[in-house]
C-alpha positions as CSV (number, residue, x, y, z in Angstrom):
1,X,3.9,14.9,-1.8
2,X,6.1,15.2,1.6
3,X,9.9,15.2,-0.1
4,X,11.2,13.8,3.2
5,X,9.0,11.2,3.1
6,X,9.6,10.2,-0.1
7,X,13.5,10.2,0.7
8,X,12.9,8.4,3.3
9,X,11.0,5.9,2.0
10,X,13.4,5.9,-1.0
11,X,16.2,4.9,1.0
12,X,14.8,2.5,3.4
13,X,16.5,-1.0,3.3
14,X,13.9,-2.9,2.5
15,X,13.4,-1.1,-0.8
16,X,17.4,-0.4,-1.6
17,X,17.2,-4.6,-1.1
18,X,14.3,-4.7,-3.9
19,X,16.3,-2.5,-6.3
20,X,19.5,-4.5,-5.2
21,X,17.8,-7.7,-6.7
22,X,17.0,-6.2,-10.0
23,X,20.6,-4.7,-10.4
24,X,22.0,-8.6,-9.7
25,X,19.9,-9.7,-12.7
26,X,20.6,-7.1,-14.7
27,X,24.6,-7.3,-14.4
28,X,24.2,-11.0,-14.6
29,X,25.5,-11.4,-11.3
30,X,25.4,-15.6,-10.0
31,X,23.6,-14.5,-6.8
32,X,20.7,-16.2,-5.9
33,X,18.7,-17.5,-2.8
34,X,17.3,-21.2,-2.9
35,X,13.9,-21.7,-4.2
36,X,12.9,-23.4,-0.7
37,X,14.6,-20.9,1.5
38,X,12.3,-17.9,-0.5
39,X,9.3,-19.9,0.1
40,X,10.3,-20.6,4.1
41,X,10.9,-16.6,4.1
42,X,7.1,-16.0,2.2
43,X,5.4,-18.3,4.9
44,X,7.2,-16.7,8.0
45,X,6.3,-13.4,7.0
46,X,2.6,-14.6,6.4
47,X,2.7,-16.2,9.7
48,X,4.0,-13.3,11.6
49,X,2.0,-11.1,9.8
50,X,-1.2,-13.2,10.6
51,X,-0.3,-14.0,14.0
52,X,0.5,-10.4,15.4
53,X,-3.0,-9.3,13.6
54,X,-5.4,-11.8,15.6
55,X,-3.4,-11.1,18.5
56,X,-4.6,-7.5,18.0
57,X,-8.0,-8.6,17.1
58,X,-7.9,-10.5,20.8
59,X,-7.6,-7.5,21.9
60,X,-10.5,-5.4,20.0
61,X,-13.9,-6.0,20.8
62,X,-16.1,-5.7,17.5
63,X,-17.9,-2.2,16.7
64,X,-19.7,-1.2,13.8
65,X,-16.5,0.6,12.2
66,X,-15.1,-3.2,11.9
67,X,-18.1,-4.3,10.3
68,X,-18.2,-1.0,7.6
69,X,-14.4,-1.7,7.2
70,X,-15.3,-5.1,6.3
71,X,-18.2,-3.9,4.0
72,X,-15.9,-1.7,2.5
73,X,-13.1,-4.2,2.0
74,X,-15.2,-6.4,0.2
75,X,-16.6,-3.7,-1.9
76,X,-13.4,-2.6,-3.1
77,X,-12.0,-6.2,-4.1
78,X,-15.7,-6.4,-6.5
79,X,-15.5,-3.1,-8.1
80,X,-11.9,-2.8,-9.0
81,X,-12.7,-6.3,-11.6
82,X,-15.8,-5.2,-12.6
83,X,-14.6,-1.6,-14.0
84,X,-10.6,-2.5,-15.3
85,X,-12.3,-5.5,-16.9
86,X,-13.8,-3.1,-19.7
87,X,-11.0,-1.1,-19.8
88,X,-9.0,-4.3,-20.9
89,X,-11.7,-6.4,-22.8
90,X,-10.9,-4.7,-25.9
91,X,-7.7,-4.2,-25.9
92,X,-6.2,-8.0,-24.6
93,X,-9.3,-9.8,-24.8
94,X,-11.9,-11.5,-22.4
95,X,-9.9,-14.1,-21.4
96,X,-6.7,-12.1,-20.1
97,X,-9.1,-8.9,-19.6
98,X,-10.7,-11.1,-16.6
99,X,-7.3,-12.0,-15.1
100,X,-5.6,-9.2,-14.8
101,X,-9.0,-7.6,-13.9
102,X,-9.3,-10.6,-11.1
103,X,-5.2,-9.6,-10.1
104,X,-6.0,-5.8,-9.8
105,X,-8.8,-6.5,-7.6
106,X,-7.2,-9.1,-5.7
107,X,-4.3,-8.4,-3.1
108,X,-0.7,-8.5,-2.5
109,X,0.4,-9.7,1.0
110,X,4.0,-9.2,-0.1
111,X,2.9,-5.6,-0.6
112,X,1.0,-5.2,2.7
113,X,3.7,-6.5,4.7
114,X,6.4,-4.0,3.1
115,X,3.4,-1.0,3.9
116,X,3.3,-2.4,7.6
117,X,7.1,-1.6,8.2
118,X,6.4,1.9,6.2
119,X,3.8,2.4,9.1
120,X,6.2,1.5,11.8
121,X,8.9,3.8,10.1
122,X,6.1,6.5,10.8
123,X,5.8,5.0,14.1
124,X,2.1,4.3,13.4
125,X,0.0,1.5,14.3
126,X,-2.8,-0.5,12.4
127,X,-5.9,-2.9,13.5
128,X,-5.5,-6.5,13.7
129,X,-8.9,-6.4,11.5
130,X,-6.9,-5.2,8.9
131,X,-5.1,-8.6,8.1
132,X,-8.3,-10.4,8.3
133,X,-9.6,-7.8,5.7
134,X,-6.6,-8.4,3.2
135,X,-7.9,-12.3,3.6
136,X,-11.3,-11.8,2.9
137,X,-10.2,-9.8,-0.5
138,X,-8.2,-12.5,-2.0
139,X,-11.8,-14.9,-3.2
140,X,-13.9,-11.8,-4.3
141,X,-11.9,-10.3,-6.9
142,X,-10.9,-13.8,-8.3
143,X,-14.7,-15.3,-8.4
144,X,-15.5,-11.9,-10.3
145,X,-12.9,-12.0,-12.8
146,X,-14.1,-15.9,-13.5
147,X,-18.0,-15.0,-13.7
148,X,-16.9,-12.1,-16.1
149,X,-15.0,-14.1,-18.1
150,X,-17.8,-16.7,-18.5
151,X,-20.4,-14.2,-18.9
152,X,-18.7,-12.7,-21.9
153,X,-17.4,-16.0,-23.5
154,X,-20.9,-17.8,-22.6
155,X,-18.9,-20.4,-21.3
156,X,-20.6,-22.7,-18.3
157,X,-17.7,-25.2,-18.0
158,X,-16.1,-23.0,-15.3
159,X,-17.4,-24.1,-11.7
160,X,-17.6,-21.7,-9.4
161,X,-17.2,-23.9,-7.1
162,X,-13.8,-24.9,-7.4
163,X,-12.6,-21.1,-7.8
164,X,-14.1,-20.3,-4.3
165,X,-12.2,-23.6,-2.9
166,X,-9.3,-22.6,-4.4
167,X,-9.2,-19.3,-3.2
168,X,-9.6,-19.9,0.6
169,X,-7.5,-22.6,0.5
170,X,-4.4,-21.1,-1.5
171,X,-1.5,-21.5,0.8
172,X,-1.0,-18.0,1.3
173,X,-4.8,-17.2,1.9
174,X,-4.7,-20.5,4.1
175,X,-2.0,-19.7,6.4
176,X,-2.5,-15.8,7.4
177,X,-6.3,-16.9,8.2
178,X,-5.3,-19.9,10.9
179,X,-2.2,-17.3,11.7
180,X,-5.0,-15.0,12.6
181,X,-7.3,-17.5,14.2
182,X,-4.4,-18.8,16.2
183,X,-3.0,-15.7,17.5
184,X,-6.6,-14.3,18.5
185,X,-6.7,-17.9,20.6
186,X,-3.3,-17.6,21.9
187,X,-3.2,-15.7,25.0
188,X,-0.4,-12.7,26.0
189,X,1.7,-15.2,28.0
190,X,1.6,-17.4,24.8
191,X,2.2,-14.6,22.5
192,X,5.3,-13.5,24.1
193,X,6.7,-17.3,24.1
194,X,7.1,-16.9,20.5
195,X,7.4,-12.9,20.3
196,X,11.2,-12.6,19.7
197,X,10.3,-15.2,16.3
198,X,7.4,-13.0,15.4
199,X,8.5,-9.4,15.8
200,X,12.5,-9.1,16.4
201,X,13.4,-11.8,13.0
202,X,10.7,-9.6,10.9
203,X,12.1,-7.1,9.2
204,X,15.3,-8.7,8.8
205,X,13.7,-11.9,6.8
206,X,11.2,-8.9,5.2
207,X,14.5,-7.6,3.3
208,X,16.0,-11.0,2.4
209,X,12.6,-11.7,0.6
210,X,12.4,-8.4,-1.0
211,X,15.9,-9.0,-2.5
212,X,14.5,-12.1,-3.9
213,X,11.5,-10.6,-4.6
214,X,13.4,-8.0,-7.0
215,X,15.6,-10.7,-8.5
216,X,12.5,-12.2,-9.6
217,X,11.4,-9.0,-11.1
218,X,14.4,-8.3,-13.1
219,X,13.9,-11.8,-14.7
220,X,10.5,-11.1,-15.9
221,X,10.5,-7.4,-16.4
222,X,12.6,-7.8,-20.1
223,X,9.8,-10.2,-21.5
224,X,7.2,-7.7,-20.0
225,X,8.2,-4.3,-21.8
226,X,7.7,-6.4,-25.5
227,X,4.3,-6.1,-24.6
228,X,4.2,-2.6,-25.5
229,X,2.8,0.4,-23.7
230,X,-1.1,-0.2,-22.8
231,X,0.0,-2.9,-19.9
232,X,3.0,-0.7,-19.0
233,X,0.6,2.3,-18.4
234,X,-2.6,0.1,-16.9
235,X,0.0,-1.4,-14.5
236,X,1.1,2.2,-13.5
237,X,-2.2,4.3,-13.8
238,X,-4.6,1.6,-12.3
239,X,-2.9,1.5,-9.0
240,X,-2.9,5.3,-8.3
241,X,-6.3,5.9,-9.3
242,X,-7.4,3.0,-6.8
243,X,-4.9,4.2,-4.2
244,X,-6.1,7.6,-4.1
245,X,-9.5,7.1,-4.5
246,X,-9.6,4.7,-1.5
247,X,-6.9,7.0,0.2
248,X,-9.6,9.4,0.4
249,X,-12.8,7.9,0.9
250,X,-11.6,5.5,4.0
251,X,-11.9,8.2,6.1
252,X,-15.9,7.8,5.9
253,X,-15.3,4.0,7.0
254,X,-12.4,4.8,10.0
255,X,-10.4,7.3,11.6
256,X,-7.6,5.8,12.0
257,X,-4.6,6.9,9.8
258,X,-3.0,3.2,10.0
259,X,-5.9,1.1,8.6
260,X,-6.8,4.1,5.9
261,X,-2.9,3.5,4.4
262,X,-3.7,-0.6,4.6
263,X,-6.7,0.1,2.6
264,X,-4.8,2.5,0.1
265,X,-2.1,-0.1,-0.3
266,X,-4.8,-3.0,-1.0
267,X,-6.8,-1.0,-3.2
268,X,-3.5,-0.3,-5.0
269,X,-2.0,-3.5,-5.3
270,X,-2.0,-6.7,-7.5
271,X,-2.0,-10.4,-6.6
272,X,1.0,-12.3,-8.3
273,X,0.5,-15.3,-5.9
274,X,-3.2,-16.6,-5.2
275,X,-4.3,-14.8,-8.6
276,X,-2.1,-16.9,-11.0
277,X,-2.7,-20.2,-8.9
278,X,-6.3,-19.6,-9.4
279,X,-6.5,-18.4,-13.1
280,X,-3.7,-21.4,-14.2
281,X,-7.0,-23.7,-12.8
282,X,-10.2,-21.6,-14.0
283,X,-8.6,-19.5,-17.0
284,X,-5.8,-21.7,-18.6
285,X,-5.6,-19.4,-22.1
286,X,-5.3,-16.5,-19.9
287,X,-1.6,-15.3,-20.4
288,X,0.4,-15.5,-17.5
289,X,3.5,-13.3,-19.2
290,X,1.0,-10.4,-19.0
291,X,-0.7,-10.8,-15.3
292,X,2.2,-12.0,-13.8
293,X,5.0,-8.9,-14.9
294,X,2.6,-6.6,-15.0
295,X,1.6,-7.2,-10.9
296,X,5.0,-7.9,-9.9
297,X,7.7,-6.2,-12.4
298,X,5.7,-2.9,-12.5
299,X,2.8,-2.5,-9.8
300,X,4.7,-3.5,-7.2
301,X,8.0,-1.8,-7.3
302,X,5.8,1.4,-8.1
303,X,3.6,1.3,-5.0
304,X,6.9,0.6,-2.8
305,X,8.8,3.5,-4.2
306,X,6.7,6.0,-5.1
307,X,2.9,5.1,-4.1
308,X,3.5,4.3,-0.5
309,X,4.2,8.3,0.2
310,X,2.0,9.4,-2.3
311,X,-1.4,7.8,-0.4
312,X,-0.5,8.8,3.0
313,X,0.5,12.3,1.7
314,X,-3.3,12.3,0.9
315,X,-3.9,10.7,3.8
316,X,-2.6,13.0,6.0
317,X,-3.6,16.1,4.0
């Protein structure tokens, strides 16, 4: 691993704001941002995120490396379920095994927008397809954990139905997709219009929600570590085996370093937000005080400290 990278990713704002968040909880501190201002901040950065990646993809004609990248996407977001699923059954049971199976497999936009401003620290680029891609891996993973979980517990009560619904139209899933559609519609004299909203506010709302993001963390990650040590190490372990792996074997799919490191980061992360809306509906005896740390209070603040160097180190290797 590149020790300069790792400092510098170790000392970027956006992560010293994370850790700043936890340290507030931990001291007991009375900081706090309002519950509606965090969610204004999630959907801006979802917006922007969305919007800037269809305007790219306006840009783009299609090829056949956007269709394998696709293929590849979705293939990822089936066989990371399918494979933790019986690593947990036995352990947690089929009912949790399936969600956090469904939440490794799934995505974390919070976590691919903090790895787009790790590409722009390297002063690298990635493919409007890209966000699209994170989209389409949000329903996969989710109607695979539910059709595992019903497989194993014989259970035919669950429509599937629903979960798809549900998934596309989680607010989250819902808004980068139109955000995409409406930036590949908009044209460049629109885009700028609203280009000082889009890219100059970014990273400055980007570290206001991670500060949030890490006092959220610091509340859940007390009740997490009662839990023991198997979750502690699946949340840890899981994540650089997918990273690496997928670190490694994008470069059959695409050249390009920036949409390899977007693939890394969704391989490696876990969905705290679509993922817990979904399983609440499908998988109610599913425990969210196991999912729901494990993604966010350990996965998260792993990949943003020390996976994000470690998967373009194999990246660029």
């Amino acid at each position: 691993m590149n020790l300069d990278l790792l400092f510098e990713n170790l000392t970027s704002p956006a992560l010293l704001f994370f850790i700043l968040g936890i340290l507030a909880v931990q001291l007991k501190s009375d900081l706090e941002i309002p519950a509606q201002s965090s969610k204004f901040i999630s959907l801006y950065l979802l917006f922007a995120i969305g919007f800037k990646g269809g305007q790219e993809l306006a840009h783009s004609s299609f090829t056949i490396e956007i269709l394998w990248s696709i293929v590849f996407g979705i293939f990822i977001s089936i066989a990371i379920p399918i494979y933790t699923f019986f690593i947990l059954k036995k352990k947690l049971g089929v009912d949790n095994a399936g969600a956090i199976a469904a939440s490794y497999g799934s995505v974390s936009a919070v976590t691919f927008v903090t790895a787009v401003t790790f590409l722009e620290l390297q002063k690298l680029t990635f493919n409007g397809h890209m966000v699209a891609i994170m989209a389409m891996m949000e329903a996969p993973a989710i109607i695979i954990g539910v059709m595992l979980i019903s497989w194993f517990k014989k259970n035919n009560t669950i429509k599937l139905s629903h979960i798809v619904k549900h998934s596309f139209t989680n607010g989250s899933v819902f808004l980068i997709i139109g955000s995409l559609i409406i930036g590949m519609l908009a044209s460049d004299n629109q885009a700028n219009g609203i280009k000082p909203f889009t890219t100059d506010l970014f990273k400055g709302f980007l570290v206001i929600f991670l500060l949030d993001m890490g006092m959220t963390s610091g509340k859940k990650l007390g009740d997490f570590i009662k839990n023991g040590w198997f979750t502690t190490v699946f949340a840890i372990l899981i994540p650089i085996i997918n990273g690496c792996i997928v670190a490694y074997t994008s470069q059959f799919v695409t050249s390009e370093i920036g949409d390899r490191f977007i693939f890394a980061i969704l391989a490696a992360s876990a969905s705290y937000i679509a993922v817990p809306a979904a399983m609440k509906i499908a998988v109610p005896k599913a425990n969210p005080g196991l999912y729901l740390p494990m993604a966010l209070a350990v996965t998260f603040p792993f990949n943003i400290t020390l996976g994000f160097p470690l998967y373009f180190g194999i990246i660029m290797s």
